[in-house]
VEXDO-878817 format. One record per residue: residue in three letters; x negated, z, y negated of N, C-alpha, C in turn. Coordinates in pm, 1 decimal, padded with zeros to 6 digits. Layout:
REM VEXDO-878817
    aa        n_u        n_w        n_v       ca_u       ca_w       ca_v        c_u        c_w        c_v
   Ala          X          Z          Y          X          Z          Y          X          Z          Y
...
REM end
This chain:
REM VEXDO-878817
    aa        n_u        n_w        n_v       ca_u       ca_w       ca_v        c_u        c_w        c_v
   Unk   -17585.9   -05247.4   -07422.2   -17567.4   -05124.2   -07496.7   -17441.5   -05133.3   -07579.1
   Unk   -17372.6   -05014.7   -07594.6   -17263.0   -04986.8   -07680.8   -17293.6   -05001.0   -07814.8
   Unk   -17129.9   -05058.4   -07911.6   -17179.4   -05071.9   -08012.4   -17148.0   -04945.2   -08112.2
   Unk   -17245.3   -04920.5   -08222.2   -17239.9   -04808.5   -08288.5   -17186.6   -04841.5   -08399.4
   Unk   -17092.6   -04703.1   -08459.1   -16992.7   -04712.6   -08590.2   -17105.0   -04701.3   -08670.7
   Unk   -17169.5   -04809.7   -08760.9   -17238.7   -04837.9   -08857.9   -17188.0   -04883.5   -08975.6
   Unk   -17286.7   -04767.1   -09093.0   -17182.8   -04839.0   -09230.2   -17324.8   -04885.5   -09334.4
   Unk   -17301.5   -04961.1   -09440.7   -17360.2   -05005.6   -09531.2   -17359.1   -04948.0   -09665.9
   Unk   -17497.7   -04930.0   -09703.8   -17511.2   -04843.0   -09837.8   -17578.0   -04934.0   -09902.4
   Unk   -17576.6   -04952.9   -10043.0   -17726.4   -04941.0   -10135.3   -17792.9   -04828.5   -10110.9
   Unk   -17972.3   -04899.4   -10115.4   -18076.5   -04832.2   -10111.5   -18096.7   -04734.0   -10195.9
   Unk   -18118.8   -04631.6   -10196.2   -18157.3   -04497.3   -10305.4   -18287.5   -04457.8   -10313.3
   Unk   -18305.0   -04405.4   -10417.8   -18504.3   -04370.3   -10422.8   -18560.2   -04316.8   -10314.6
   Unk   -18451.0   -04201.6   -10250.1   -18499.2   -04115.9   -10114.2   -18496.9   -04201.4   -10012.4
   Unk   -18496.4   -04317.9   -09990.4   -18505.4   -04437.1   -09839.0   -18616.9   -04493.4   -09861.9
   Unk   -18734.9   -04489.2   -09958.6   -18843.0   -04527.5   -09960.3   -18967.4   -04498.4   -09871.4
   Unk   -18940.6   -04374.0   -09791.9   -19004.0   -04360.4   -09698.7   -18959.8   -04458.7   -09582.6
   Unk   -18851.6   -04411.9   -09533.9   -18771.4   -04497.2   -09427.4   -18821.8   -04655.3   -09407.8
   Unk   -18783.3   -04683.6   -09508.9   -18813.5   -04805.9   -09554.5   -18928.9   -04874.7   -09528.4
   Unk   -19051.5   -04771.9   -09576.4   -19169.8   -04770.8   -09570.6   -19245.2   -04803.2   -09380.4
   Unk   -19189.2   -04696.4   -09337.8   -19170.5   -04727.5   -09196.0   -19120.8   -04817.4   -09112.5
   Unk   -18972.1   -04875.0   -09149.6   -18989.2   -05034.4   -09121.5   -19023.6   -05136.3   -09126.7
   Unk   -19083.6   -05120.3   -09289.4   -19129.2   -05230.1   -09323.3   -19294.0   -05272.3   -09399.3
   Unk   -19319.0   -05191.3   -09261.0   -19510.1   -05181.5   -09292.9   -19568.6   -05324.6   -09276.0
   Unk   -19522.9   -05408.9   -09218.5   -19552.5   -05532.3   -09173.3   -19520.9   -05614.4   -09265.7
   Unk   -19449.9   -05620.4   -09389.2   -19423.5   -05679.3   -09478.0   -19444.6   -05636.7   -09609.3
   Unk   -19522.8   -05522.5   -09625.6   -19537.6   -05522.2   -09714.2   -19712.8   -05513.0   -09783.8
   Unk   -19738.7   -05507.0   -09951.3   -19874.7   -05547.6   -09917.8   -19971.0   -05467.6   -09858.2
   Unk   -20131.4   -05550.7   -09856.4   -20185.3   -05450.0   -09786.8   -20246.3   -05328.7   -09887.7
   Unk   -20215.0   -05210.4   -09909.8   -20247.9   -05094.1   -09956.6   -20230.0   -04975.1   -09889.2
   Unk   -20239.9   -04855.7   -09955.2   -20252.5   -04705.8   -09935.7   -20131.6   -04684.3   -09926.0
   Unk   -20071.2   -04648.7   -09837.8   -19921.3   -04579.2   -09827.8   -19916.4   -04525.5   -09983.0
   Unk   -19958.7   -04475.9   -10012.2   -19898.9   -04443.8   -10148.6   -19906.0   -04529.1   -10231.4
   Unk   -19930.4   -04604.3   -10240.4   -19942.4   -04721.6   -10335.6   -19836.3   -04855.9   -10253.2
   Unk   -19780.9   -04841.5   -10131.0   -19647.5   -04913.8   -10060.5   -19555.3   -04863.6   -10102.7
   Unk   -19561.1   -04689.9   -10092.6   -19454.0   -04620.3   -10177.4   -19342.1   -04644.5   -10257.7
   Unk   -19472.0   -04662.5   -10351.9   -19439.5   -04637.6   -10512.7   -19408.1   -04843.9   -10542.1
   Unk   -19479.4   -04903.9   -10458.0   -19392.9   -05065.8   -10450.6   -19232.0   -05042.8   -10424.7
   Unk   -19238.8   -04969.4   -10272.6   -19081.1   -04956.3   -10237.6   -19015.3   -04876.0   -10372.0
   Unk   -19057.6   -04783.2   -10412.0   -18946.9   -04739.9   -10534.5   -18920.2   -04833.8   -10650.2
   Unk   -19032.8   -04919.5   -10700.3   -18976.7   -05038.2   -10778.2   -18893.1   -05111.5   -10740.3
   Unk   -18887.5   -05190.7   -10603.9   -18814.6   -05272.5   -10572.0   -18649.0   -05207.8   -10569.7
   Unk   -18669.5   -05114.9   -10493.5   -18542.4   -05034.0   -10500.1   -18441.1   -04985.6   -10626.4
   Unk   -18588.4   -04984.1   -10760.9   -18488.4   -04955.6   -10880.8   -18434.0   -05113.8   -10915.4
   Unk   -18555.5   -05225.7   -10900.6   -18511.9   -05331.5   -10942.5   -18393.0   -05363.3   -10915.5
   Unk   -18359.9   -05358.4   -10746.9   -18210.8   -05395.7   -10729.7   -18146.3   -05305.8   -10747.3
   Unk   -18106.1   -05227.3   -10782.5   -18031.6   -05084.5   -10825.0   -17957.9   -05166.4   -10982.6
   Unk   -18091.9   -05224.4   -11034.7   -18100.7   -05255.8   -11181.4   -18028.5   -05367.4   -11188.7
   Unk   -18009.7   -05467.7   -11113.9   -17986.1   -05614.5   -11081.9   -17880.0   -05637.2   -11017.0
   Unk   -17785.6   -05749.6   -11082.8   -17712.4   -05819.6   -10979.9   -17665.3   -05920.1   -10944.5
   Unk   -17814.8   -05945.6   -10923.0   -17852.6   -06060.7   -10800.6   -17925.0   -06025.7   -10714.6
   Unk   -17952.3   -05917.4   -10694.3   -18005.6   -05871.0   -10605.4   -17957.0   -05732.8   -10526.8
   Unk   -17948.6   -05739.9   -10413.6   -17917.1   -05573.2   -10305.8   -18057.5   -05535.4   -10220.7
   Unk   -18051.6   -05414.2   -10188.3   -18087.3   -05374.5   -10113.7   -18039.7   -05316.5   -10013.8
   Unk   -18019.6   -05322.7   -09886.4   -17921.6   -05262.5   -09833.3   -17937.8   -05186.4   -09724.1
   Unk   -17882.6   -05102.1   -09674.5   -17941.4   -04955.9   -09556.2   -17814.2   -04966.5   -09472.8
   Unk   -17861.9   -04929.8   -09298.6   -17722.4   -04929.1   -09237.9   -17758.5   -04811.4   -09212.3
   Unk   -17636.0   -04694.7   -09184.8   -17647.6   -04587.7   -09134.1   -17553.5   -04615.4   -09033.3
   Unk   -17603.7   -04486.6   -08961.4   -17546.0   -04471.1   -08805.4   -17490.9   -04327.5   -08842.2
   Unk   -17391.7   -04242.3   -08874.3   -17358.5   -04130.1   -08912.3   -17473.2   -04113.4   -09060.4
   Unk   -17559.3   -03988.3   -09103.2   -17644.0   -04017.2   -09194.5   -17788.5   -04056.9   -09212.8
   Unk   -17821.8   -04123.2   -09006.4   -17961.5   -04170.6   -09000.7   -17931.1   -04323.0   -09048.0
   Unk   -18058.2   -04343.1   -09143.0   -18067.0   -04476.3   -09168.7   -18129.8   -04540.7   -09015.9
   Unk   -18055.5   -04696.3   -09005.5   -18131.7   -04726.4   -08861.5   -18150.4   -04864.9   -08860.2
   Unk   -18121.8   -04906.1   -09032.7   -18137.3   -05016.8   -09076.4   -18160.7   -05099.7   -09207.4
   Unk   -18197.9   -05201.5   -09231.9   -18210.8   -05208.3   -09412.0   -18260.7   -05413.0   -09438.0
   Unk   -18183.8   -05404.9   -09509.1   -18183.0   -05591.8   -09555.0   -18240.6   -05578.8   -09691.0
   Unk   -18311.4   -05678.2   -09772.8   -18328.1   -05686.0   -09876.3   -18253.8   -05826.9   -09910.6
   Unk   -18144.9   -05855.1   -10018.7   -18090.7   -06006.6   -10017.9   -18106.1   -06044.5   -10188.2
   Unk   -18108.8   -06150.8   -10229.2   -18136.3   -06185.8   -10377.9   -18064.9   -06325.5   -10369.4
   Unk   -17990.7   -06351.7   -10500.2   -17919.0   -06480.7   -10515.3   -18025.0   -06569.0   -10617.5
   Unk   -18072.4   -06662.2   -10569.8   -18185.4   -06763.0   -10683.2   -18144.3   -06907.6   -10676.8
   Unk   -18270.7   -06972.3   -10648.4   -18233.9   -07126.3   -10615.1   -18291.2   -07103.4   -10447.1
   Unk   -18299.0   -07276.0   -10387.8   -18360.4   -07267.1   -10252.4   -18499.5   -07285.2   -10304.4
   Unk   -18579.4   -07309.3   -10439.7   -18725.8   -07359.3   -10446.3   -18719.0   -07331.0   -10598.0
   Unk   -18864.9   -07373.1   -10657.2   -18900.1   -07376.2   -10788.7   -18846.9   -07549.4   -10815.9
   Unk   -18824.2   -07588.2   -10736.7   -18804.2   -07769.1   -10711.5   -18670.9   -07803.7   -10656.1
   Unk   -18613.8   -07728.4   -10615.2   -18475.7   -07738.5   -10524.0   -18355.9   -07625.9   -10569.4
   Unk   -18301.8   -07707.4   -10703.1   -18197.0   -07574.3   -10830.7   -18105.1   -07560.1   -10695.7
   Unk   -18043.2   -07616.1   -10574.4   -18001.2   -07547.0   -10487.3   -17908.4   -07404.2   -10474.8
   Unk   -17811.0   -07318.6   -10574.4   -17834.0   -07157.5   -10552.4   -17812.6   -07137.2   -10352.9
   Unk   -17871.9   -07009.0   -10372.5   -17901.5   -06990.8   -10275.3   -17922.0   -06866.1   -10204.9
   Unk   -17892.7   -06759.9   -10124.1   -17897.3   -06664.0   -10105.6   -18069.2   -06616.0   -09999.9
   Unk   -18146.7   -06507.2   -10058.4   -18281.0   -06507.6   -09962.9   -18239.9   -06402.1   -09892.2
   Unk   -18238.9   -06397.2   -09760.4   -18257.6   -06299.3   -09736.2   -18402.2   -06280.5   -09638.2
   Unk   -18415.2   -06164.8   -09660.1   -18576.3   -06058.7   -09635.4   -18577.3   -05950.2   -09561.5
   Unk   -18661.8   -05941.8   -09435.9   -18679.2   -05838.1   -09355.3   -18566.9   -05785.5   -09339.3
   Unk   -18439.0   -05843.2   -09264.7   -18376.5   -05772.5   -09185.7   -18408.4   -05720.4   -09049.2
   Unk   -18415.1   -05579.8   -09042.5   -18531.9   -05496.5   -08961.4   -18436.4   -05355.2   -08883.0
   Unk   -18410.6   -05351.3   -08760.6   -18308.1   -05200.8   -08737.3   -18479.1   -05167.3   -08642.6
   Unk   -18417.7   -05036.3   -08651.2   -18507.3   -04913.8   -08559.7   -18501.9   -04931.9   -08472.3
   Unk   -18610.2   -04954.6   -08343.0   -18625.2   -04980.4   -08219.1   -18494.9   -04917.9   -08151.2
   Unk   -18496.3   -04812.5   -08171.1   -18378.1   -04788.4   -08063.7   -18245.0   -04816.6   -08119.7
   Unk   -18219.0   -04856.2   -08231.6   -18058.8   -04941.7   -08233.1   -18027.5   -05055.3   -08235.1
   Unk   -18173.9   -05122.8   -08176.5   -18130.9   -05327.6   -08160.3   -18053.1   -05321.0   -08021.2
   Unk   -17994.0   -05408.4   -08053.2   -17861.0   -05466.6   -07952.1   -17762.7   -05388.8   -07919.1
   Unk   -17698.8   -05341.7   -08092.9   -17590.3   -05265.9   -08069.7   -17498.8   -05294.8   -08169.9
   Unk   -17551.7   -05432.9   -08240.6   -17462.5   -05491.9   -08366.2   -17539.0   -05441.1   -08471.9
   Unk   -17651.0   -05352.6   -08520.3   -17683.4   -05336.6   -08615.7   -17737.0   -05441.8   -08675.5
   Unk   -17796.7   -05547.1   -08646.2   -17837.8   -05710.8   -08698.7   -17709.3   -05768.4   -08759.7
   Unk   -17629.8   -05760.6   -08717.1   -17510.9   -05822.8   -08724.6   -17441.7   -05754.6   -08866.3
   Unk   -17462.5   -05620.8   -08849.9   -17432.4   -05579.8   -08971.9   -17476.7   -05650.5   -09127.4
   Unk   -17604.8   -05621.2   -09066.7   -17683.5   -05679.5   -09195.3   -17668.8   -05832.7   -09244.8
   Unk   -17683.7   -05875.8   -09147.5   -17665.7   -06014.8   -09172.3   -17544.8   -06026.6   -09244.9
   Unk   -17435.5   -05962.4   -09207.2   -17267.0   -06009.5   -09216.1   -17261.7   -05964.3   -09391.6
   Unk   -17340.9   -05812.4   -09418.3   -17349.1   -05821.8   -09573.8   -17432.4   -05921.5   -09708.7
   Unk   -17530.8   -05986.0   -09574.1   -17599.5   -06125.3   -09678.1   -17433.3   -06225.7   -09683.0
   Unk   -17423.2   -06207.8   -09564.0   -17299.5   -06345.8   -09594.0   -17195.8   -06272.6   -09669.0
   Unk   -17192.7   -06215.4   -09687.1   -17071.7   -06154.6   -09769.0   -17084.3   -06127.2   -09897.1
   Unk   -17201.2   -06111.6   -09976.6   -17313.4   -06151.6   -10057.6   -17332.8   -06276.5   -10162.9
   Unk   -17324.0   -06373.9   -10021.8   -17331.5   -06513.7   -10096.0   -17205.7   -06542.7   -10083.2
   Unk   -17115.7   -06531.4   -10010.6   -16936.1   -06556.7   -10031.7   -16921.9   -06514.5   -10171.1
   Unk   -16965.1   -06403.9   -10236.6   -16904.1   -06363.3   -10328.1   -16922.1   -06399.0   -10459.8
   Unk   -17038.1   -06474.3   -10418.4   -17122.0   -06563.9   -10541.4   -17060.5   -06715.2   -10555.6
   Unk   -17040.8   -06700.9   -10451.2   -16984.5   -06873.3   -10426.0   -17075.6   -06956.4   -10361.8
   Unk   -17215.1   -06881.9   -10335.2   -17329.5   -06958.6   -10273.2   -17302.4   -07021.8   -10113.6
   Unk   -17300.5   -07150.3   -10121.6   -17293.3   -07159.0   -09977.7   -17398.8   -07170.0   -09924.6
   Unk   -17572.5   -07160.0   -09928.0   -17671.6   -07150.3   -09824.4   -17725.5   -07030.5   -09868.6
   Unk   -17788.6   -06985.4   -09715.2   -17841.2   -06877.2   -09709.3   -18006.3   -06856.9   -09640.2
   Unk   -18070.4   -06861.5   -09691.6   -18202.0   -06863.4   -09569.5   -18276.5   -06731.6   -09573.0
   Unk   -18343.9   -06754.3   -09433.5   -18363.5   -06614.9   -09415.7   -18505.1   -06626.0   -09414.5
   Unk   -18541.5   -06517.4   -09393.3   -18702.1   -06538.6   -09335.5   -18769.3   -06409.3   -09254.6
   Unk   -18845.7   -06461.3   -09160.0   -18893.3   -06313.3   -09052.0   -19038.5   -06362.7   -09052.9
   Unk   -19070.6   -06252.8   -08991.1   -19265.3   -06283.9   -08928.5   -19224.6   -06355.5   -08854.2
   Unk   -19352.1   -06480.2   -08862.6   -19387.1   -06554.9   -08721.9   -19368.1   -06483.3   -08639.1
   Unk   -19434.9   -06371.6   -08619.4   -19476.6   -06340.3   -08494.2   -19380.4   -06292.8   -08427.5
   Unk   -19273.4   -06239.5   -08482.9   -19113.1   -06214.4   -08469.8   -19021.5   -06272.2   -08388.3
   Unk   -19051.0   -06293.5   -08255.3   -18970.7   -06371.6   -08145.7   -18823.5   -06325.4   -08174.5
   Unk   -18812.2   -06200.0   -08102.3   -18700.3   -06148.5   -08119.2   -18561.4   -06171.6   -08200.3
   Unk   -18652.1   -06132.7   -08395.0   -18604.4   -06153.9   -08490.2   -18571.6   -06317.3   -08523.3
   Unk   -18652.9   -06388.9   -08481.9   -18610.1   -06559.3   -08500.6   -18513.4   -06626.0   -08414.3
   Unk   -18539.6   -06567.1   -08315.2   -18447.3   -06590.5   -08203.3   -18297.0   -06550.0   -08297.2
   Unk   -18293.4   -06414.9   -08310.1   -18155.1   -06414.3   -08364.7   -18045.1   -06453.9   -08458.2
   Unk   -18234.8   -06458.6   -08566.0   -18160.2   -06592.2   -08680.3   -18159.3   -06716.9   -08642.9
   Unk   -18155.5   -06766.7   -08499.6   -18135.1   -06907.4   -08507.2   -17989.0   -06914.6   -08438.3
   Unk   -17958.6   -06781.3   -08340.2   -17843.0   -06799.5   -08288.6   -17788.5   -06751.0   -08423.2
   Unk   -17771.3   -06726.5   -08561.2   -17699.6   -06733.3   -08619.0   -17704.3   -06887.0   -08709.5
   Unk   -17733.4   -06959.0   -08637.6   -17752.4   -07117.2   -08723.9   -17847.6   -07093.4   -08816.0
   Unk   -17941.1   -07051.1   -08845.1   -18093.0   -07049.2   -08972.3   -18117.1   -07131.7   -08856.9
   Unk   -18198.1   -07284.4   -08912.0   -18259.5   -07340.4   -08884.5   -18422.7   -07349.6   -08924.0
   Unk   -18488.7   -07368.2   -08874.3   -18641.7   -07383.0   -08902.4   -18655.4   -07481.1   -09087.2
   Unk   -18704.9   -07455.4   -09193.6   -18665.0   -07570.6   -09318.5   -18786.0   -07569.4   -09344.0
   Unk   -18876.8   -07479.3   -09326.4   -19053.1   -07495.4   -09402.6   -19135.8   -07405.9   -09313.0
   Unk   -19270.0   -07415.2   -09337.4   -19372.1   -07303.0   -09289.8   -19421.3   -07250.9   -09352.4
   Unk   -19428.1   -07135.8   -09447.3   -19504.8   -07090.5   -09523.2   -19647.4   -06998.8   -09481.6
   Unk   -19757.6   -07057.7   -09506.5   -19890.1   -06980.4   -09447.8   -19922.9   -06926.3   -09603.1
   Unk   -20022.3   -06818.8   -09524.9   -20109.4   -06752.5   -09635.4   -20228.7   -06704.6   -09654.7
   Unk   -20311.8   -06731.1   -09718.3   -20492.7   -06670.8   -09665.0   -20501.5   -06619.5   -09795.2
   Unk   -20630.7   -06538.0   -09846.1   -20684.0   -06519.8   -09922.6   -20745.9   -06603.9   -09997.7
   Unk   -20746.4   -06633.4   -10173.4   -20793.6   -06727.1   -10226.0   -20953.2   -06763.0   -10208.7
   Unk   -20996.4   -06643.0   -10134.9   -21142.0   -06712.0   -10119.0   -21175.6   -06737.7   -10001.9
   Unk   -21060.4   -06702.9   -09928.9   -21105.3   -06800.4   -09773.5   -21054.1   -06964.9   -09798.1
   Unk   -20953.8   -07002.6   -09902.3   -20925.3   -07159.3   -09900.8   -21014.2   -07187.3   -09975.4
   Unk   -21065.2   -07153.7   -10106.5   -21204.2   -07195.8   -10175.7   -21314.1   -07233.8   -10098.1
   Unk   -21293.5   -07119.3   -09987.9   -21455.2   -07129.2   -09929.1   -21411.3   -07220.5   -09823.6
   Unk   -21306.7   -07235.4   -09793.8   -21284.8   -07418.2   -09661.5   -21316.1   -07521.3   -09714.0
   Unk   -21258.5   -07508.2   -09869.2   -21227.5   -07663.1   -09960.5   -21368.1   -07710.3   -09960.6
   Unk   -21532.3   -07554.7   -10000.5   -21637.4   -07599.1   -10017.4   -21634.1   -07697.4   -09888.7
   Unk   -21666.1   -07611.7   -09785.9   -21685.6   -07647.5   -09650.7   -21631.7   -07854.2   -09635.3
   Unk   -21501.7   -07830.2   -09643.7   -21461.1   -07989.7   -09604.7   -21525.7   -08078.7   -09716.5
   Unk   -21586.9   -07997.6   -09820.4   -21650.7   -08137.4   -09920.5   -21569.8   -08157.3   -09983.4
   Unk   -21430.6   -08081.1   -10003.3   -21305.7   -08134.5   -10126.2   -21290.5   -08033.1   -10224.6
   Unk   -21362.3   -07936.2   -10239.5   -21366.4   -07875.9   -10333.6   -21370.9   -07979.4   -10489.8
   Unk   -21228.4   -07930.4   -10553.4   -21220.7   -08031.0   -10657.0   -21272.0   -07973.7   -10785.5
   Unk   -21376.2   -08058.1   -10864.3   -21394.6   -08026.7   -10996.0   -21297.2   -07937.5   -11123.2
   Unk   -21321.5   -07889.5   -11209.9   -21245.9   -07816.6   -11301.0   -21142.1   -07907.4   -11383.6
   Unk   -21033.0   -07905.6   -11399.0   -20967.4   -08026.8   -11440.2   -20914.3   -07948.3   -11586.0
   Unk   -20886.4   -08045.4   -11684.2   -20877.5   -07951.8   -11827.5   -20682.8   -07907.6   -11825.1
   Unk   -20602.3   -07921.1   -11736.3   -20473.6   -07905.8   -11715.4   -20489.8   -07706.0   -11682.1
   Unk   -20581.3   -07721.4   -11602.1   -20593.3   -07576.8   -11548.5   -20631.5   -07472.5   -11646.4
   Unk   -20552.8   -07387.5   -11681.8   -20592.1   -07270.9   -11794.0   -20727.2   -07165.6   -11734.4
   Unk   -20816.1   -07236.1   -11685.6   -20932.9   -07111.8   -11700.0   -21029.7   -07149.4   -11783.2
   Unk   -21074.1   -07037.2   -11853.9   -21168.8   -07024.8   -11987.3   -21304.9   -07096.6   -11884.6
   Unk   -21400.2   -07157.0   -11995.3   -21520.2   -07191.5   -11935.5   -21603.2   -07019.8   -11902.7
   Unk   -21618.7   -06939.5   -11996.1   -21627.3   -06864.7   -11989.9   -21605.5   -06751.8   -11826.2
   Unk   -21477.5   -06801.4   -11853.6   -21446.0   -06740.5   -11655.1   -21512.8   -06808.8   -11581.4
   Unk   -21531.4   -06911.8   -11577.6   -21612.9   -07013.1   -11453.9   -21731.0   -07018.3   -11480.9
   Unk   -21796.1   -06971.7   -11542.7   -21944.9   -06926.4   -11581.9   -21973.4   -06816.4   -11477.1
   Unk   -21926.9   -06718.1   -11492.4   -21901.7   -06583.3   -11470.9   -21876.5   -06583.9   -11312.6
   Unk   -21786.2   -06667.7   -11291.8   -21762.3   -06634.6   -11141.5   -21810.2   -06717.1   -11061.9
   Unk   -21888.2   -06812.9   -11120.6   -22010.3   -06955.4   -11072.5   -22124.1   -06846.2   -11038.7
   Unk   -22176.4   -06776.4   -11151.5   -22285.8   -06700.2   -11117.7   -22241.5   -06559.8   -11001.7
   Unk   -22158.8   -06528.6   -11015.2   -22121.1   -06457.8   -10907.2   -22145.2   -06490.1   -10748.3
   Unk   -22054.4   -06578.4   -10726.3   -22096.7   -06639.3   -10652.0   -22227.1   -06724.0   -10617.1
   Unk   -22320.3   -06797.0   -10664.4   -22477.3   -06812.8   -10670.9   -22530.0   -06684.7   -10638.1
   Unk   -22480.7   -06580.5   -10691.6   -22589.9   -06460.1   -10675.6   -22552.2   -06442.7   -10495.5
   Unk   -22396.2   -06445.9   -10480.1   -22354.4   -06409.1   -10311.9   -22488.8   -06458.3   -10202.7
   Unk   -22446.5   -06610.3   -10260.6   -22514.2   -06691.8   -10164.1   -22653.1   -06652.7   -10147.6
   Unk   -22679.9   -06634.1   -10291.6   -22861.3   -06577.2   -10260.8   -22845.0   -06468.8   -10172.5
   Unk   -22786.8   -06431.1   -10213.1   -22818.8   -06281.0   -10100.9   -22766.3   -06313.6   -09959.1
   Unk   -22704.8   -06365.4   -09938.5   -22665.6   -06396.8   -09758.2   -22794.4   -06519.9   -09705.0
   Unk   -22868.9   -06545.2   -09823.7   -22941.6   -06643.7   -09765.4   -23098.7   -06600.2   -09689.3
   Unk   -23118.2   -06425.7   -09796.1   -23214.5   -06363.5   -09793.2   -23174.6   -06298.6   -09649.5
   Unk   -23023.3   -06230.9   -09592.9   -23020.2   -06137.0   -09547.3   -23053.5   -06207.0   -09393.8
   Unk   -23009.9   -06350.7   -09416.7   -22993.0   -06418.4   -09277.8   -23174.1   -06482.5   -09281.1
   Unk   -23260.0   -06513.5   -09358.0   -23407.1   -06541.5   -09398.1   -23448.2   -06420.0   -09321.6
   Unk   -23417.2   -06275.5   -09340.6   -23527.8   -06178.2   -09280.0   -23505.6   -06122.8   -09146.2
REM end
C-alpha cells in the first residue's frame, strides 16, 4: 500500500471519542462513559504536562492514529530516564502505510529532545502484529508484566498454602482485617451451603 501524507497533532478534548475506539483494549474495564471521561483526564493531563504527549496522526482531518508518550525513569528501582511509550494504535485501514512509523518517529523525537536515550514501548500480548513491529524497530523483549485481580492472587496464595500472615510493615488497620476476615468467612459459608444442597 501507498504511503499517506500524515501529520501529527496534540490530542484535544474532541478525540476522546476516537480515541475511545482505538483504545478499548487498553483501557479500564468500565461504562463507556466512565472510559470517556478517563480519556478526557488523561488528555487534559498531558495538555497540562511536559513530560508527557499525547499524540493523533491525521490523514487530511480524519484522525487514523494516536501514541500516548511520557518521559520518567525505566522503574521505581531503575532512576534510568526514560521515554514510555503506550498504545501506539492506527485504524485498521491505514496500517502499512507508514502511519506506525509516524508515531513511533514522534516518541523518538520526544526523547531526542529530552536528551533521553532509551525508549520502551509496550503493546498487548496478544498483539502479534504490533510486537512484531516494535521489534523490527529494535524494542527488545526487557520484562513480562501480568495482571489478575487481587482476589484471584489471594485466593491462589490460599490455595498453594503461602498465604502469608499480617506483617506489622503493612499499613492495614486491624480493624480492616477484621472486617474483611468476616467477609470472607461469611463467602465461604455460603458457597459451602450452596454446593451442601
Amino acid at each position: 500500500m501507498s504511503r499517506v501524507p500524515v501529520t501529527m497533532r496534540e490530542a484535544r478534548a474532541d478525540d476522546a471519542l476516537f480515541l475511545l475506539g482505538i483504545w478499548q483494549d487498553s483501557l479500564r474495564m468500565a461504562d463507556a462513559q466512565e472510559q470517556l471521561s478517563d480519556l478526557e483526564t488523561v488528555i487534559a493531563e498531558a495538555e497540562a504536562s511536559s513530560d508527557q504527549r499525547l499524540l493523533v496522526a491525521e490523514c487530511g482531518s480524519e484522525p487514523v492514529g494516536a501514541v500516548y508518550v511520557r518521559a520518567t525513569t525505566l522503574g521505581p528501582l531503575n532512576l534510568e530516564p526514560t521515554v514510555q511509550v503506550f498504545a501506539p494504535h492506527v485504524v485498521p485501514s491505514f496500517r502499512r502505510r507508514g502511519v506506525g512509523r509516524m508515531l513511533m518517529d514522534s516518541a523518538v523525537v520526544f526523547a531526542e529532545d529530552r536528551g533521553i536515550r532509551t525508549i520502551v514501548a509496550t503493546g498487548s500480548a496478544a498483539g502479534r502484529d504490533g510486537n512484531r513491529f516494535l521489534a523490527r524497530l529494535g524494542l527488545g523483549a526487557q520484562a513480562i508484566m501480568r495482571a489478575a485481580p487481587t482476589a484471584v492472587v489471594r485466593s491462589r496464595l490460599n490455595v498453594l498454602g503461602r498465604a502469608l500472615p499480617h506483617h506489622a510493615g503493612l499499613s492495614r488497620s486491624p480493624k480492616h482485617s477484621t472486617a474483611v476476615g468476616e467477609l470472607l468467612a461469611a463467602r465461604r459459608s455460603q458457597r459451602r451451603s450452596h454446593t451442601v444442597a
